[in-house]
C-alpha positions as CSV (number, residue, x, y, z in Angstrom):
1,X,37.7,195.1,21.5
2,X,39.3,194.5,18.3
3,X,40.4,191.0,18.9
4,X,36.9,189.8,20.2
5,X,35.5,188.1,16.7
6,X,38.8,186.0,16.5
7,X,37.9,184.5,20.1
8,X,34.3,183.8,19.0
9,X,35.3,182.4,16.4
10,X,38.2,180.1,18.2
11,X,35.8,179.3,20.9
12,X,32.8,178.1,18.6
13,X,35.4,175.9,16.8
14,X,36.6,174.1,19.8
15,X,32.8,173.9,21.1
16,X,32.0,172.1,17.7
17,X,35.0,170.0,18.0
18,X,34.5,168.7,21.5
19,X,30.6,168.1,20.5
20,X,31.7,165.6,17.3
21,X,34.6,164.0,19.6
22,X,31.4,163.6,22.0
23,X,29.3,161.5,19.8
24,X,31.6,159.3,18.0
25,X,32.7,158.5,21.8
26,X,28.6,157.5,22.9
27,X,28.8,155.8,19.1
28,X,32.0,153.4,20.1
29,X,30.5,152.5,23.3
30,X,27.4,152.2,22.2
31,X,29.0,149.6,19.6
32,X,31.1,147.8,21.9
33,X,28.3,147.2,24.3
34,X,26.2,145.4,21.4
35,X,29.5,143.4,20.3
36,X,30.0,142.7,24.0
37,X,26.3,141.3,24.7
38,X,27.4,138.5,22.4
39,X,30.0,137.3,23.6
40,X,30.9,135.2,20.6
41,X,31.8,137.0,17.4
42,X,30.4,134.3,15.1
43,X,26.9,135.1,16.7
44,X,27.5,138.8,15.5
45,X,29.0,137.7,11.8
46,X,28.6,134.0,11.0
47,X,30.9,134.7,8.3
48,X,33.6,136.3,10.2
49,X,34.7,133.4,11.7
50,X,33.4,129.7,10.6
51,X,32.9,126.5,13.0
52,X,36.3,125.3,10.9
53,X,38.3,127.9,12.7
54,X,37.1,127.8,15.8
55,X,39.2,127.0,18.6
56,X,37.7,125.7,22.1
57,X,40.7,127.1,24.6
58,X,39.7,126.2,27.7
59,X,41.9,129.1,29.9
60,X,40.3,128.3,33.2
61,X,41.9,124.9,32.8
62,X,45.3,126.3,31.3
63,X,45.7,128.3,34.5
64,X,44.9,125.6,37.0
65,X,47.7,123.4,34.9
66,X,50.3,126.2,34.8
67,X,49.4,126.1,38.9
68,X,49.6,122.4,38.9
69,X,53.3,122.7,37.4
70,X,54.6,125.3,39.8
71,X,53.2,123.5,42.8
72,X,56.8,122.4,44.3
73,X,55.3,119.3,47.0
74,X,54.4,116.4,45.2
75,X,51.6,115.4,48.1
76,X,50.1,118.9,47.2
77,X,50.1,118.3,43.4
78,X,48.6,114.9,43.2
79,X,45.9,115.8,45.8
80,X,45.6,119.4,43.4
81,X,45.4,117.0,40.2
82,X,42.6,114.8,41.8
83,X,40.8,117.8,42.2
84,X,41.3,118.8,38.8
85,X,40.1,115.7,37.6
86,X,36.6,115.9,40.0
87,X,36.1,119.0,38.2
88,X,36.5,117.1,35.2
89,X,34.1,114.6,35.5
90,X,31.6,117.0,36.6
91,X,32.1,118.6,33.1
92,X,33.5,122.2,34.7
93,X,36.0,121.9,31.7
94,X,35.6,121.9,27.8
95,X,39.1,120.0,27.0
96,X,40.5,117.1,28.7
97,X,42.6,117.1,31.7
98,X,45.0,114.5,30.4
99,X,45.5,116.0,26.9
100,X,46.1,119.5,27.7
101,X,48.0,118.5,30.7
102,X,50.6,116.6,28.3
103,X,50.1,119.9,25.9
104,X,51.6,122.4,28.6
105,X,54.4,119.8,29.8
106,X,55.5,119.7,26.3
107,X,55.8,123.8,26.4
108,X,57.4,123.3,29.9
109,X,60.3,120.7,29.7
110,X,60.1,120.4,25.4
């Protein structure tokens, strides 16, 4: 019975502990979820990040041109590149076909 105010003692600690480390986790994901709803960061801070410094990166059309390069049959690349450039002109894509397809074949072959 001696030892029982040290382990009331110990136990409120770590209860106090594991209640703070409790909130700050619901105040980070509470956070995150409002940075997340914008999807932009310059809608959050327009001074973070100005229209100057803005890059549009289309990666949807990155991938399909990495694809396009690794596609070994030339009948299935051109007919894989036409289809790329049907999505085009229905304006699936933010950059051009053409420009960022000469972009990634500089990367490949320099």
């Amino acid at each position: 019975m001696r030892n029982r105010k040290a382990q009331v003692g110990d136990t409120i600690t770590w209860v106090i502990a594991t209640i703070i480390i409790v909130v700050m986790i619901l105040f980070f994901v509470f956070g995150s979820s409002l940075l997340a709803e914008t999807k932009e960061v310059h809608k959050f801070k327009s001074r973070m990040v100005s229209e100057d410094s803005r890059v549009n990166y289309d990666l949807i059309l990155s991938k399909s041109l990495y694809t396009y390069f690794k596609i070994e049959k030339v009948k299935s690349q051109n007919q894989f590149y036409e289809e790329l450039e049907k999505m085009e002109l229905q304006e699936k894509f933010y950059d051009s076909v053409e420009e960022r397809k000469k972009e990634i074949q500089r990367g490949f072959f320099g």
